[in-house]
C-alpha positions as CSV (number, residue, x, y, z in Angstrom):
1,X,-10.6,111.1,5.5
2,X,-12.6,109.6,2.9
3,X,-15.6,109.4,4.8
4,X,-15.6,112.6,6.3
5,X,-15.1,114.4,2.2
6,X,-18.1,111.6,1.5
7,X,-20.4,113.6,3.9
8,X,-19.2,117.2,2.8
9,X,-19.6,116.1,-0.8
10,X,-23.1,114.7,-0.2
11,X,-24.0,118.0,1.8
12,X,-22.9,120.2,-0.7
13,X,-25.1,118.5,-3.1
14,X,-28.1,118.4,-1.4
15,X,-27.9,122.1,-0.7
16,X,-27.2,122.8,-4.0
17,X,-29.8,121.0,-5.3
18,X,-32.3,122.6,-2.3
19,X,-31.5,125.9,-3.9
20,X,-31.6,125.2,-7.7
21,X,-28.1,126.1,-8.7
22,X,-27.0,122.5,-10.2
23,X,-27.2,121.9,-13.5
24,X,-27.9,118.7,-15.6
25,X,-24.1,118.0,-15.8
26,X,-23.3,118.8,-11.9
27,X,-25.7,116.5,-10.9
28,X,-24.6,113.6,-12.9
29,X,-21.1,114.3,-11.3
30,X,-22.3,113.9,-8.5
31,X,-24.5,111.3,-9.0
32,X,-21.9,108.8,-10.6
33,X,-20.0,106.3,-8.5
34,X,-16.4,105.4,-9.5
35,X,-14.7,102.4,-8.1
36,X,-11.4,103.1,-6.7
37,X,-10.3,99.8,-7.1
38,X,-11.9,96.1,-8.2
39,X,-9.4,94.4,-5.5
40,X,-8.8,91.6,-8.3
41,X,-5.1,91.6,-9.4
42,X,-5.1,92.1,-13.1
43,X,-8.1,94.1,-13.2
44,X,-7.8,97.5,-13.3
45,X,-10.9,100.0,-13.2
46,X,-12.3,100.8,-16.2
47,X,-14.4,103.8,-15.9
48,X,-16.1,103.6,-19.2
49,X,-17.4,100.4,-18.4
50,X,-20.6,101.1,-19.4
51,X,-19.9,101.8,-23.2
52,X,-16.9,99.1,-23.3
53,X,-19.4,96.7,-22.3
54,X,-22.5,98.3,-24.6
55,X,-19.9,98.3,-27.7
56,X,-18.6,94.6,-26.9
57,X,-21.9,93.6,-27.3
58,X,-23.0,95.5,-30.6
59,X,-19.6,93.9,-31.6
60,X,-20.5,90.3,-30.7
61,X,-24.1,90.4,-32.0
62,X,-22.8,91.6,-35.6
63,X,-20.2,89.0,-35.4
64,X,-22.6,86.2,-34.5
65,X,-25.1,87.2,-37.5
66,X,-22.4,85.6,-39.5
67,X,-22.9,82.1,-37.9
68,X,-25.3,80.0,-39.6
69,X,-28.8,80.3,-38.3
70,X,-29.5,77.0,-37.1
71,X,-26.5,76.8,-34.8
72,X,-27.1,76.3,-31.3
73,X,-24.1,78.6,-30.5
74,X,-25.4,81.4,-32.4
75,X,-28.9,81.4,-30.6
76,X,-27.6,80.8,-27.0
77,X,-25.4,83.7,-27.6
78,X,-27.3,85.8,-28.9
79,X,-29.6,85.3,-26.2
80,X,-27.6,85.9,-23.5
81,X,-25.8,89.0,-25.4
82,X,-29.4,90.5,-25.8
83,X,-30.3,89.8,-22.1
84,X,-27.3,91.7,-20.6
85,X,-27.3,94.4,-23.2
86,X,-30.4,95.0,-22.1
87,X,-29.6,95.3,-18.4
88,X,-26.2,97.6,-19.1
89,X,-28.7,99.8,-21.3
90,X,-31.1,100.2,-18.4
91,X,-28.8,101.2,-15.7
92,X,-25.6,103.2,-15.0
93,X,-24.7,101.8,-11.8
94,X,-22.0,99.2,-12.0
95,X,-23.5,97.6,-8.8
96,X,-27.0,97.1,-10.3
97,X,-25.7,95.8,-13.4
98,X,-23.2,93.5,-11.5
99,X,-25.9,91.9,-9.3
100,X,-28.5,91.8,-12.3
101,X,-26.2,90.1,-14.5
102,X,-24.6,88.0,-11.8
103,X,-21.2,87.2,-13.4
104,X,-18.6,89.1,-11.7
105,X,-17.6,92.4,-11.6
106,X,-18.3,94.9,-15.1
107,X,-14.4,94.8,-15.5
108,X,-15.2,90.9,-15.6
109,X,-18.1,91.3,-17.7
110,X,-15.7,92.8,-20.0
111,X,-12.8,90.2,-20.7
112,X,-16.0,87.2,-21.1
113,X,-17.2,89.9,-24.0
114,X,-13.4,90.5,-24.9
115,X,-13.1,86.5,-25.0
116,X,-16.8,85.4,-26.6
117,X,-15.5,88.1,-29.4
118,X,-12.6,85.9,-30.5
119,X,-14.4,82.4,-29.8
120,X,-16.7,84.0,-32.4
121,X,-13.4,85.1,-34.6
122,X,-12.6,81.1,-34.4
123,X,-15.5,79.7,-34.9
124,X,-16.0,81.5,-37.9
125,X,-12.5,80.2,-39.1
126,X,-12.8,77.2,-37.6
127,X,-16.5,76.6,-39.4
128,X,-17.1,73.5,-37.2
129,X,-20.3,73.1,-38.8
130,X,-19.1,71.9,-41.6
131,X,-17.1,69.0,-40.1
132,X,-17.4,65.5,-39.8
133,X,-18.7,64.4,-37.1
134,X,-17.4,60.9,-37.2
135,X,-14.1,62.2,-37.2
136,X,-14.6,64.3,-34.4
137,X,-15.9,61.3,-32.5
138,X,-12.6,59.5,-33.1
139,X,-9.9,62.1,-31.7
140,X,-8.8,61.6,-28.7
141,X,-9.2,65.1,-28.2
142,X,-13.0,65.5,-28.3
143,X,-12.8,62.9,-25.3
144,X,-10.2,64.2,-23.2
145,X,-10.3,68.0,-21.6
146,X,-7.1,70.0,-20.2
147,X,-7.0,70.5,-16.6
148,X,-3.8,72.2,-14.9
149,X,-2.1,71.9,-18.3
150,X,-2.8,68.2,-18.4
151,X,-4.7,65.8,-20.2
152,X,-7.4,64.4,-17.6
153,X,-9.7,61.9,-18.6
154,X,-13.6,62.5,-18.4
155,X,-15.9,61.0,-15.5
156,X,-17.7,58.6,-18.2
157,X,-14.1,57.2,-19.3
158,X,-13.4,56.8,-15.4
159,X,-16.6,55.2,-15.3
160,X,-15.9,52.9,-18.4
161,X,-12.6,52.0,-16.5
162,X,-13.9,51.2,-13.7
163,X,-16.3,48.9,-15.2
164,X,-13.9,47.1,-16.8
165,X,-11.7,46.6,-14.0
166,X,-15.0,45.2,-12.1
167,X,-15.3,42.6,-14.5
168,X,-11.9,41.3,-15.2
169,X,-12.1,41.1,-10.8
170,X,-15.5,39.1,-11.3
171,X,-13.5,37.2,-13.7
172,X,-10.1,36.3,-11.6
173,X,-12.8,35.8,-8.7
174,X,-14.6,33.0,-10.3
175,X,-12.0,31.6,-11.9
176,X,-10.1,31.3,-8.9
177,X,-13.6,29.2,-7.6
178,X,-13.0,27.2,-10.2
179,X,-9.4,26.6,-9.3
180,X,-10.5,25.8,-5.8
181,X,-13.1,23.4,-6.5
182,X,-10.9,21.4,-8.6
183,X,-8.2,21.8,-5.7
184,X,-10.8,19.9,-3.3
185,X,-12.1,17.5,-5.9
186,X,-8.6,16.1,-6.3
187,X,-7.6,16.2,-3.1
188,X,-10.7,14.0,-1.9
189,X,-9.6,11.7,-5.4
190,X,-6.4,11.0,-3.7
């Protein structure tokens, strides 16, 4: 059914526009796409995506101003808000901008500008540039990162393990050389 009102649709715009009686707004009915669904649970269709995501952005840029200027954060994201503005602004096609921008889906696109809003909230509060970093470098926190819930250590702490554990075996190994040597040298004694 869907395919078959497709095809009358698209025929009754084409002669419509062969004979000149569709105006500006008709076409642009016609001309704009609406996903029925996104097929993610959780992610309903949003069909002012475009200016969700264009206001998002405006949002996050303001917000980021009030970073200091030197912070790494503050020019990587504003980079990358500036980059995808851009491509939202240059297109009203949802599949353009999703392949352009390459993250997902625009409902996606929304709940990362959604979330990088109220990192920016926290960083502000936070104001981890103003922190020691010696203290940082001493929580057990800054080392560890939350996987499933749990505390899993790092691949250089597995690493640091594991290197440990390689000598204390080097150790017992040559140790029990030792052990064996002086075995032999008191068996041939006696």
């Amino acid at each position: 059914i869907f395919s078959r009102l497709y095809f009358w649709q698209q025929r009754i715009f084409r002669t419509m526009l062969a004979r000149r009686f569709v105006s500006g707004a008709m076409l642009r009915h016609f001309a704009t796409r609406v996903k029925e669904t996104t097929g993610i649970p959780g992610y309903p269709v949003n069909p002012n995506w475009r200016m969700a995501l264009l206001d998002l952005y405006q949002d996050n840029l303001n917000l980021v101003q009030r970073l200091p200027e030197d912070s790494a954060y503050r020019k990587g994201l504003t980079n990358i808000t500036l980059h995808h503005k851009a491509i939202v602004e240059s297109s009203s096609d949802y599949d353009v901008v999703e392949m352009k921008i390459g993250l997902g889906q625009v409902e996606q696109l929304i709940r990362i500008a959604e979330g990088e809003k109220k990192l920016i909230q926290d960083m502000l509060v936070w104001r981890l540039w103003e922190a020691d970093h010696s203290i940082l470098d001493r929580m057990d926190v800054s080392f560890r990162t939350t996987i499933g819930g749990h505390y899993k250590p790092r691949a250089y702490e597995k690493m640091l393990d594991m290197e440990e554990e390689k000598l204390l075996l080097e150790k017992l190994q040559k140790e029990a050389e030792e052990e064996k040597v002086r075995v032999t040298a008191g068996a041939k004694q006696q």
